[in-house]
TILUMMI-343463 format. One line per 5 residues: number of its first residue (from 1); their letters; for each residue x, y, z of C-alpha. Coordinates in Angstrom, 2 decimals. Each point is the difference from the previous one (the first is absolute). Example, Ala and Ser with C-alpha at 12.3 -4.5 7.8 and 13.67 -1.06 7.14 Angstrom:
<atoms>
1) AS) 12.30 -4.50 7.80 | 1.37 3.44 -0.66
</atoms>
This chain:
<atoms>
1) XXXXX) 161.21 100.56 -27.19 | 0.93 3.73 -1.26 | -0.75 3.11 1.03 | -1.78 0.47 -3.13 | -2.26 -3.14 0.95
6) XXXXX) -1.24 1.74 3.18 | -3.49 1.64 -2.07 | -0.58 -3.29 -0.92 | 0.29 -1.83 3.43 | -1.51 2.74 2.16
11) XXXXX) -3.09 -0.46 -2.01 | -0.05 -3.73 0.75 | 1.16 0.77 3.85 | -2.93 2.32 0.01 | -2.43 -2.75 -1.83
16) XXXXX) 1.15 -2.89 1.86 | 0.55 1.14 4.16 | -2.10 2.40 1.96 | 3.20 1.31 1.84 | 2.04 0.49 -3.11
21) XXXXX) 3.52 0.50 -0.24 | 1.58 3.41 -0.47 | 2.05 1.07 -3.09 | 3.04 0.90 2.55 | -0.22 -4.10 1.46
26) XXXXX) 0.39 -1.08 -3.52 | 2.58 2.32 -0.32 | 1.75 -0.99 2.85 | -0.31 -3.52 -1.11 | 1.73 0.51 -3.30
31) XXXXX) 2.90 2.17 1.47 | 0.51 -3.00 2.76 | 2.01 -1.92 -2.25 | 1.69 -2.08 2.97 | -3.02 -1.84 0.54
36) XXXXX) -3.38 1.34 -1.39 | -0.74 -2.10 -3.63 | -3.07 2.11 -1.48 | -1.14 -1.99 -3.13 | -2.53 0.85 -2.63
41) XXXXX) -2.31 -2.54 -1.60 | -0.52 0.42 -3.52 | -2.37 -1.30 -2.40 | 2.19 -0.22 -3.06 | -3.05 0.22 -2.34
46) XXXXX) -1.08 3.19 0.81 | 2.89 1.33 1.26 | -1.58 0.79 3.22 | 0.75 0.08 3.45 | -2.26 -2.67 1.77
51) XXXXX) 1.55 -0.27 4.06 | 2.95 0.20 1.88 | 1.72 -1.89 2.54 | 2.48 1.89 2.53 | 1.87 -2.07 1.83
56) XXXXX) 3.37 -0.22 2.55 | 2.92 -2.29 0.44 | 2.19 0.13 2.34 | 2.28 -3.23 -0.21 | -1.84 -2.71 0.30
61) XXXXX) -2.86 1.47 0.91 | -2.97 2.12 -2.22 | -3.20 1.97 0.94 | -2.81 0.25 -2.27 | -1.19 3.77 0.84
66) XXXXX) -2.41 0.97 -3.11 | -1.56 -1.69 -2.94 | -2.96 0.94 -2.05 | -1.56 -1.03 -3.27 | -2.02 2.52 -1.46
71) XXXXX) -3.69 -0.94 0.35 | -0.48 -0.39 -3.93 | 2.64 -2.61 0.49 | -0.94 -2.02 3.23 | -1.12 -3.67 -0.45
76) XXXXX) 2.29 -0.44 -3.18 | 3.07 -1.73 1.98 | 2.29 3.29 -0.21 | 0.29 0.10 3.92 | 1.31 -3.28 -0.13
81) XXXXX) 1.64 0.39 -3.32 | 2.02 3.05 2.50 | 0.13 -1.91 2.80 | 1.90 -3.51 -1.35 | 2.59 1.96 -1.77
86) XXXXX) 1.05 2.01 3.41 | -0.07 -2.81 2.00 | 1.87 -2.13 -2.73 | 2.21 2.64 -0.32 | 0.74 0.49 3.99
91) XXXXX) 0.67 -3.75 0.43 | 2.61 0.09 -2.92 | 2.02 3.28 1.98 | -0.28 -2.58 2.88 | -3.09 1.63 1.87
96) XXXXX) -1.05 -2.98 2.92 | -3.15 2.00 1.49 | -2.68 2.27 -1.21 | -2.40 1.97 1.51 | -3.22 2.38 -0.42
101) XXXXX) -2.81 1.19 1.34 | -3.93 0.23 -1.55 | -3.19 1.18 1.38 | -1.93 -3.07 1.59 | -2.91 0.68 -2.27
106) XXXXX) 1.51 -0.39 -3.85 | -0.58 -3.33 -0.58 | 1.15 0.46 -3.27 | 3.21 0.85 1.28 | -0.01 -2.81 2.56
111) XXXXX) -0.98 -2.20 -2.29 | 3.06 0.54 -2.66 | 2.53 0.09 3.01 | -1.02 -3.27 1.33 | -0.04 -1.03 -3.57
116) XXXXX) 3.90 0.87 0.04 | 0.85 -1.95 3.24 | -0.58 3.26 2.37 | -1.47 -0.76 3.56 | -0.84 2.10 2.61
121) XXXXX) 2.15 0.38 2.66 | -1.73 3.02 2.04 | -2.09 2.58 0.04 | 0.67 3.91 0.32 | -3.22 1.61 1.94
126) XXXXX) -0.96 3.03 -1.54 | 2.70 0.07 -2.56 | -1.97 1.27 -2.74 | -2.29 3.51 -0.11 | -2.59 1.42 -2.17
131) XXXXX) -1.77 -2.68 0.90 | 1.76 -1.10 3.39 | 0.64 -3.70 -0.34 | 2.50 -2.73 1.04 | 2.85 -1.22 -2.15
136) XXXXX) 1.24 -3.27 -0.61 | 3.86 -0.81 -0.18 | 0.55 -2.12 -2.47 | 2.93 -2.09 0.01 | 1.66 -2.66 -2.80
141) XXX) 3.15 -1.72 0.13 | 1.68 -0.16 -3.12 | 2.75 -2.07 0.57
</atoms>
């Protein structure tokens, strides 16, 4: 991810999540080189922008914090098109454990992350707003 991709994911931030990101976050997360890994998804047909994925490592350790598909998109297999190559991509840098969090009620989501090997290994009361719901941590050891 650029800064010159950030017109193109807002609009799917804004399409996708009632509480949408800012443009300064997704700033922030592509000036945190250390250990924020924003990542477009592409549709090399069109050319287009399609999701993201944002994630963190920090040794052998990653946190999923944001990915979208942009509606248009959604029920094609790009989310888990995204999702294999970052978590084949953390296991070869040597990642053992990765984590995220999703609303309790997108069963879409769910469903791809169990899909993957994720399980649920708490819940986070409140953690979401706009509506107010509960999170599920997700968890999925890679190695």
């Amino acid at each position: 991810m650029r800064e010159d991709d950030l017109p193109e994911v807002l609009n799917i931030e804004r399409l996708c999540f009632s509480n949408p990101w800012s443009k300064e976050t997704f700033r922030a997360e592509i000036q945190n080189k250390a250990i924020s890994f924003p990542l477009v998804v592409i549709d090399t047909s069109s050319k287009r922008i399609v999701g993201y994925i944002i994630f963190w490592q920090i040794r052998d350790e990653a946190q999923i914090n944001n990915v979208a598909i942009h509606p248009d998109y959604q029920g094609r297999g790009w989310g888990e098109i995204a999702l294999r190559y970052v978590l084949n991509r953390l296991q070869e840098s040597g990642v053992n454990f990765v984590t995220l969090e999703v609303r309790v009620s997108n069963q879409p989501a769910l469903k791809l992350y169990h899909k993957l090997g994720f399980k649920v290994i708490g819940i986070r009361k409140d953690y979401y707003t706009n509506p107010v719901e509960d999170a599920y941590v997700m968890g999925l050891i890679l190695r």
